[in-house]
matplotlib code that plots the C-alpha trace (Angstrom):
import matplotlib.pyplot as plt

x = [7.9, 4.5, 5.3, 7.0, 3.7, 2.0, 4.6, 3.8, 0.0, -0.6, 2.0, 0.0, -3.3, -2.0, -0.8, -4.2, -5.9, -4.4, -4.3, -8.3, -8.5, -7.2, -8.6, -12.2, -13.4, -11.7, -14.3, -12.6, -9.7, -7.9, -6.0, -3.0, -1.9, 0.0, -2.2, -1.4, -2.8, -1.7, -2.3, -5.5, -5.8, -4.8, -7.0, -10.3, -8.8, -8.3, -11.8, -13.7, -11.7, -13.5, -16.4, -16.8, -15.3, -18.5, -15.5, -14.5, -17.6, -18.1, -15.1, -15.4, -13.0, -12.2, -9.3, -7.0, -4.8, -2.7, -4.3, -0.8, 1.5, 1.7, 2.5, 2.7, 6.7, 5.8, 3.2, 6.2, 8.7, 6.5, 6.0, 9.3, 10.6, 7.9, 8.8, 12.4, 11.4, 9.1, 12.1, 13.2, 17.2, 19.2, 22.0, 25.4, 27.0, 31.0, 33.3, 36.8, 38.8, 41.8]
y = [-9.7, -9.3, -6.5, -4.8, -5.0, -3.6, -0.5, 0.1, -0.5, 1.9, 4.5, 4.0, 4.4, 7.6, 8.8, 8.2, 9.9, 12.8, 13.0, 12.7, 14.9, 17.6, 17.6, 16.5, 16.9, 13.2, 10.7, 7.7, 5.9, 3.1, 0.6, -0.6, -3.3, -6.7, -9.8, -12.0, -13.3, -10.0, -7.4, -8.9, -8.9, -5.8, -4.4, -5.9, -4.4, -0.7, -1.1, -2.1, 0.1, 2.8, 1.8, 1.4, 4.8, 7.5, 10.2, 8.3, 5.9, 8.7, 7.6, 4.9, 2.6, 0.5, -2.2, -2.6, -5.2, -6.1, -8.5, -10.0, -11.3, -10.7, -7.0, -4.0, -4.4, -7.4, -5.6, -2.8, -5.3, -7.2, -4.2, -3.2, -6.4, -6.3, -2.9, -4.3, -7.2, -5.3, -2.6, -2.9, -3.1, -1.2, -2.1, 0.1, 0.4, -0.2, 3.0, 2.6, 5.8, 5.3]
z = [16.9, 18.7, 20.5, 17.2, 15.4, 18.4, 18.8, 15.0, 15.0, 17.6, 16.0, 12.8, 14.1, 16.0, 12.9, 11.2, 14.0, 14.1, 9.8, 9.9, 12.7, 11.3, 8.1, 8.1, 4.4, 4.5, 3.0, 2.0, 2.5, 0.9, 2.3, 0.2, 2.4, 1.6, 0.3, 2.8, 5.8, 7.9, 5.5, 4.9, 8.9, 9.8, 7.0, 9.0, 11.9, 10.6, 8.8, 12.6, 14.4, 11.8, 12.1, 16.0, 16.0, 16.6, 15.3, 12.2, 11.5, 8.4, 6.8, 3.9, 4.0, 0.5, 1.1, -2.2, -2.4, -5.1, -7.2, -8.5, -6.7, -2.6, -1.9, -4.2, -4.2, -6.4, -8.9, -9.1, -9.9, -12.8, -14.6, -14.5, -15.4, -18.2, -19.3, -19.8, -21.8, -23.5, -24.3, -27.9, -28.3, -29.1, -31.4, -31.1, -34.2, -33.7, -35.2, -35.5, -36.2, -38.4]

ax = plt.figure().add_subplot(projection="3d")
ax.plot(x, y, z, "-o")
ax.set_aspect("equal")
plt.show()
């Protein structure tokens, strides 16, 4: 799984590269990663890899991550589970046709 993460780490960073590249009035970026031990990770790396970078040290990075629950799949889930909780009900009326 290593060499997965590696594959997509440099595919990601490619991406960003290029993104930022191409459009400079770019100021800030936030980074919605997972609350876990390698979201939290990777987010240190992106943020150092920023500011080591002379082309990108401009950028302000502001790391986000969910504050309930471990990824933002979670947080989407809650709320709709609390939406649909929350939902009043609705009750059918029967009609029988004679």
């Amino acid at each position: 799984m290593g060499r997965l993460q590696a594959i997509v780490g440099r595919f990601i960073a490619n991406l960003a590269n290029c993104l930022l590249e191409r459009n400079p009035q770019i100021k800030r970026v936030i980074l919605h990663l997972d609350n876990d031990i390698a979201g939290l990770s990777a987010a240190r790396k992106i943020k150092t890899m920023f500011a080591n970078s002379n082309q990108f040290a401009r950028i302000h990075i502001t790391v986000n991550p969910p504050r309930n629950g471990i990824d933002y799949n979670d947080v989407l889930l809650n709320s709709i589970q609390q939406k649909q909780e929350n939902k009043p009900k609705c009750h059918q009326r029967e009609t029988f046709i004679t």
